[in-house]
Structure formats: structure tokens, C-alpha cells
C-alpha positions as CSV (number, residue, x, y, z in Angstrom):
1,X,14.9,10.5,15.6
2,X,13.3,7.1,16.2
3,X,9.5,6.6,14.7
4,X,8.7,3.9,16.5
5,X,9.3,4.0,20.1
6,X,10.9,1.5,22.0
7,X,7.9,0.1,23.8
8,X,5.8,-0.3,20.5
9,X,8.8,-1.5,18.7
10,X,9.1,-4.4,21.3
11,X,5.2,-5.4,20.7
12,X,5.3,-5.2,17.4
13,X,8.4,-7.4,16.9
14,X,6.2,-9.9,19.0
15,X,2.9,-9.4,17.1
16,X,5.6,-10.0,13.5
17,X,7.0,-13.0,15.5
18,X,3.9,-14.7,16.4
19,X,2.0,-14.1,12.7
20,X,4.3,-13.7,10.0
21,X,5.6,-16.9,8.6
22,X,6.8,-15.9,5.2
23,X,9.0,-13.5,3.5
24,X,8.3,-10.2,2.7
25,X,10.4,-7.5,0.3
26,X,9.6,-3.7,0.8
27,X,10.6,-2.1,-2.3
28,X,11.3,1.5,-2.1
29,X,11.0,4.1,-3.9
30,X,12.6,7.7,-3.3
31,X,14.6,10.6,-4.8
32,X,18.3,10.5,-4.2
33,X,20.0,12.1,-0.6
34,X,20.6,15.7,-1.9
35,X,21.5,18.2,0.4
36,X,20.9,21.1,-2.4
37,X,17.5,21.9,-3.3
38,X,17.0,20.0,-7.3
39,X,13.7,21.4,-8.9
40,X,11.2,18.7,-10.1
41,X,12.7,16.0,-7.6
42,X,11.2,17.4,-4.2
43,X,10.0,14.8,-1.9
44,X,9.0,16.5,1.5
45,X,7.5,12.6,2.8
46,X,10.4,10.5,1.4
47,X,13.0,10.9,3.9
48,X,10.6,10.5,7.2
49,X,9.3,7.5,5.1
50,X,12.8,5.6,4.4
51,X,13.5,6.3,8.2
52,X,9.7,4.5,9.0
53,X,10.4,1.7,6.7
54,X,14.1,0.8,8.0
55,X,12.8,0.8,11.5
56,X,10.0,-1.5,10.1
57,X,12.7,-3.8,8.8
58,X,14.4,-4.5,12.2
59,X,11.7,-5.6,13.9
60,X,11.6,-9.1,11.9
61,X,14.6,-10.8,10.1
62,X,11.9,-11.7,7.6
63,X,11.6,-8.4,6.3
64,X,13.7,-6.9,3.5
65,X,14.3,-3.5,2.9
66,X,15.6,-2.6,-1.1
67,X,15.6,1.1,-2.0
68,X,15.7,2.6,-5.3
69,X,16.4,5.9,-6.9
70,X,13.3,6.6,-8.6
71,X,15.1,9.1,-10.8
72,X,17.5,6.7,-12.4
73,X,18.0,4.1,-14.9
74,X,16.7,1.2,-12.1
75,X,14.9,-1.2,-14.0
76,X,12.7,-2.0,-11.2
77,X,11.4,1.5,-11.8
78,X,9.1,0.8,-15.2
79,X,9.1,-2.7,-14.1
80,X,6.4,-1.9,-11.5
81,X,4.8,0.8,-12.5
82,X,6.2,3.2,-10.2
83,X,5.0,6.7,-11.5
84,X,5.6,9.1,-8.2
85,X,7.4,9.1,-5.0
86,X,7.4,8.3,-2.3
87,X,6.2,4.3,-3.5
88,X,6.2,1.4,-1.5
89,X,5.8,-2.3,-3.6
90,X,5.1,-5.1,-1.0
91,X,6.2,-8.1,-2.4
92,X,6.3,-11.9,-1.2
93,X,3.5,-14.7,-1.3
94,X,0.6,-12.1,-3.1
95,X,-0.7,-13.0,-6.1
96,X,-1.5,-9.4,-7.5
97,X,0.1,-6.0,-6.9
98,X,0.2,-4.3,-3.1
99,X,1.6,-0.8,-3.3
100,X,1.7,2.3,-1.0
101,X,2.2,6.1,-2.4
102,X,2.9,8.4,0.8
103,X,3.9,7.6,4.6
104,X,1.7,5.0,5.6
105,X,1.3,6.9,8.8
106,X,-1.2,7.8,11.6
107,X,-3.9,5.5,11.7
108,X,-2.3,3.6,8.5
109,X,0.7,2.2,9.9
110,X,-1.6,-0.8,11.7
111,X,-3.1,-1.4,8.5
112,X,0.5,-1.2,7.1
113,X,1.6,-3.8,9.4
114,X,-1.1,-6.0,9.2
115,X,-0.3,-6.3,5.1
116,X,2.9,-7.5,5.9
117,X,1.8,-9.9,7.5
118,X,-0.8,-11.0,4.8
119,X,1.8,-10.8,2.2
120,X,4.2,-12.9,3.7
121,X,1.5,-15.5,4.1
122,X,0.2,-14.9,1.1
123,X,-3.6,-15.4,2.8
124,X,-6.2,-13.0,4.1
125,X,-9.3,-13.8,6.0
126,X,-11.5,-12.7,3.0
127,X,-14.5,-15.0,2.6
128,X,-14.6,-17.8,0.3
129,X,-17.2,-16.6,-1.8
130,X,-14.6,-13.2,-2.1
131,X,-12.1,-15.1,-2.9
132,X,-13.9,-17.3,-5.3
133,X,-15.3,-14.4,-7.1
134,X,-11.8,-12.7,-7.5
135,X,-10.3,-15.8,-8.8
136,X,-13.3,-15.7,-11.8
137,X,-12.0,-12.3,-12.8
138,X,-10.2,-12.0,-16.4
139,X,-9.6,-8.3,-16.6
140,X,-7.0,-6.4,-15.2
141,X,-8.5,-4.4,-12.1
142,X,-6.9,-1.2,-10.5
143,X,-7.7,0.0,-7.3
144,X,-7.0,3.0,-5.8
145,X,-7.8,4.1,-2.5
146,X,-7.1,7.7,-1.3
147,X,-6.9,8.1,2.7
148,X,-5.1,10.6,5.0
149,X,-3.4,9.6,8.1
150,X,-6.0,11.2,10.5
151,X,-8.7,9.1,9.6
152,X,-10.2,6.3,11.1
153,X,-12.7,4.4,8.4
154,X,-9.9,4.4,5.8
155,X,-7.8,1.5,6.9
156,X,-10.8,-0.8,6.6
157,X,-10.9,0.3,3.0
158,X,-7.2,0.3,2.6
159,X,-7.0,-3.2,3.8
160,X,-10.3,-4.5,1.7
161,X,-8.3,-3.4,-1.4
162,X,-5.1,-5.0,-0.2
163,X,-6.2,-7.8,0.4
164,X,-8.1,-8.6,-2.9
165,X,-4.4,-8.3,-4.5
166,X,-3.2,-10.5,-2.4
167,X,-5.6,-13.3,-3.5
168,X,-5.8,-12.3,-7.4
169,X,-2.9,-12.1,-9.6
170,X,-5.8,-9.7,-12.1
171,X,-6.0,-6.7,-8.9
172,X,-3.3,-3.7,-8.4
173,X,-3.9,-2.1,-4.9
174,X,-3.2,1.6,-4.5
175,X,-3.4,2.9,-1.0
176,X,-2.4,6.6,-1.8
177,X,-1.9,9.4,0.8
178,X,-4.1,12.1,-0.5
179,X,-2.7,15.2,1.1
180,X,0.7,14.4,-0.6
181,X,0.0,14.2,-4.4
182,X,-3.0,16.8,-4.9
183,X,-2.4,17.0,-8.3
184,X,-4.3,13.2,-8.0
185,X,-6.9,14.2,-5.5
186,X,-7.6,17.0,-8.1
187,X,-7.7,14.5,-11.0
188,X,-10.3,12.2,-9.3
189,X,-12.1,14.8,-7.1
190,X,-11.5,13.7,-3.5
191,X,-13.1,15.4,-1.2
192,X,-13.7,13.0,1.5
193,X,-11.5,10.0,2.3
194,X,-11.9,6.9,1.9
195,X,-12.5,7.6,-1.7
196,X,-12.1,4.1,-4.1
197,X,-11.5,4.3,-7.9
198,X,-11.7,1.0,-9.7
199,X,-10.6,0.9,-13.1
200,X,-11.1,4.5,-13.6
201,X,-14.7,4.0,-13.9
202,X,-16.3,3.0,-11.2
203,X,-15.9,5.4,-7.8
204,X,-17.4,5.8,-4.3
205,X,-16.2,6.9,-1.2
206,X,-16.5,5.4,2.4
207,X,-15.8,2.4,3.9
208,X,-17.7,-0.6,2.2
209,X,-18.0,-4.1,4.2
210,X,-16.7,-6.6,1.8
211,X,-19.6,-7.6,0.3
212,X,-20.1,-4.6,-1.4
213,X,-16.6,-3.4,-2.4
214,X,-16.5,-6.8,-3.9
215,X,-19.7,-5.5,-6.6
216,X,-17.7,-2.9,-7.6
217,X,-14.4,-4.5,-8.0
218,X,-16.9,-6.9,-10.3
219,X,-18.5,-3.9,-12.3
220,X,-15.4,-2.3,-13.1
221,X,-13.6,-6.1,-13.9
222,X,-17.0,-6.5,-16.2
């Protein structure tokens, strides 16, 4: 069954065609096609998510599609950091780290798309004075950013994060899907979405305008 319908597939290979210039690499990460039942390797998002992310990958000849079994000796596991399934690495013109854990579905697939599009150009319309300050940074920042599908504010945040990793070789950007790994929304409380860690140490939740997700990227980076 086809995620993306024909009409939205058709305006969304316009919208790729008309904004993204560069290359981008979706590196995927999943357990292996099984059709018995393996204990410690379930994965009830992965195959709806390798079916999202091929359709993705026809609707631009820019975008490449490489999947990986998470659960064997693929380098490109430990090489970036992939510690759960289902992962998504964007990779392409970004300076720093863009990942996804979970479907980027529901009201995160147009924020999905749209970081395409800035990784491939390897720009974002952050302001100058963002992008100035994230260039200054000298410690290794992580954010993560816990959403679910149905809501509306997280995008924004999802995006703010992105972005950021995109201009700073220092950030790692974590959108994660909360309602598929609670062992994480247990570990870091979540209780409402958007909810942003930085560097384990510094946390809110909601949607931020820039200016002030940028002070506590800077707090935790201090």
C-alpha cells in the first residue's frame, strides 16, 4: 500500500524539483525482513517506515536511499551512533548530525521534507546572529527533541533543532517519536511534546522561537 498518494506525490516532486539543489543520502536503519517472530529485534514502525522512505526516494533523482541491518556487523552502525531502530541519518551538505528515531509521520513528514531540502543545500534561513552564535560553540551539543505525529507545535521545534545541525559541525539533532521508544520518554520524563533535552542537562518543553532555543543550546554548550 502506497503512503503517499498520487496527487501529493506529484506536488511534492514539484516542491523537491523547484528547492532542492544538492544531494541528499537517507541512511536507514532497521531490523532484517523476518517473517518469524525473533525476540529482542521487534520493530512494529520499521517496515511502514522503509515503505515511507522508498516512496520519498522516487520523488527526486537527488535522493538516495541506503538501508542497513541494524543488527549486524555494518560499520555504519557504531559509525553513527545508531543505538535503536527505526533511525534515519540525513546526510549531504550539513555540517553536524540530522537524525530521525521513529516514522517521521503525521504532521512530521512536512517538516521531514522540508530537512531534505535544507540538507541538500546545506543552508537554513536561521538568522545571522544564530548562525554566528553556533559557529562560536566548542563543545559537543546533543539535542533531542521528543514529538508525536499528532501534534502541531512540534515540527517548529523539530526543525529549530535540525537546522542548528545543519549550520554547526559541534550540534547532533534527535527528532525522536515518543510513543515508539517509551523506555526514553520514561528516562527523560515526557509528558508533553515538544519536550527538548540539550546535553542531558538542560530541558524544557514547547515550542521556543529561535531566539530562545538558541540560550539553551548556549547554556548546555557552556
Amino acid at each position: 500500500m502506497s503512503l503517499i498518494g498520487g496527487e501529493d506525490a506529484r506536488e511534492l516532486r514539484a516542491y523537491l524539483g523547484d528547492l532542492l539543489f544538492g544531494s541528499v543520502t537517507i541512511d536507514y536503519f532497521t531490523r532484517p525482513d523476518a517473517k518469524l517472530f525473533v525476540p529482542g529485534r521487534e520493530c512494529d514502525a520499521c517496515d511502514d517506515t522503509r515503505t515511507l522512505l522508498r516512496e520519498v526516494t522516487q520523488l527526486s533523482e537527488r535522493i538516495q536511499l541506503r538501508v542497513h541491518d541494524f543488527f549486524s556487523d555494518d560499520p555504519a552502525v557504531p559509525g553513527m551512533k545508531v543505538d535503536r531502530i527505526p533511525a534515519i541519518v540525513l546526510g549531504g551538505r550539513a555540517k553536524g548530525r540530522v537524525r530521525y528515531f521513529g516514522i517521521p509521520g503525521g504532521y512530521e513528514f512536512g517538516a521531514f521534507m522540508e530537512q531534505l531540502i535544507d540538507v541538500g543545500n546545506g543552508r537554513t534561513d536561521l538568522s545571522p546572529k544564530t548562525r554566528e552564535a553556533l559557529q562560536g560553540i566548542d563543545k559537543d551539543v546533543h539535542i533531542r527533541v521528543f514529538v508525536t505525529p499528532s501534534c502541531p507545535f512540534c515540527p517548529a521545534a523539530a526543525r529549530l533543532a535540525h537546522k542548528m545541525a545543519v549550520e554547526s559541525g559541534k550540534v547532533t539533532a534527535d527528532v525522536v517519536e515518543a510513543t515508539e521508544f517509551p523506555d526514553l520518554v520514561r528516562r527523560y520524563d515526557v509528558h508533553g511534546v515538544p519536550k527538548i533535552v540539550v546535553n542531558e542537562s538542560v530541558q524544557f518543553v514547547g515550542a521556543e522561537p529561535e531566539s530562545l532555543f538558541l540560550e539553551h543550546v548556549l547554556r548546555a554548550a557552556a
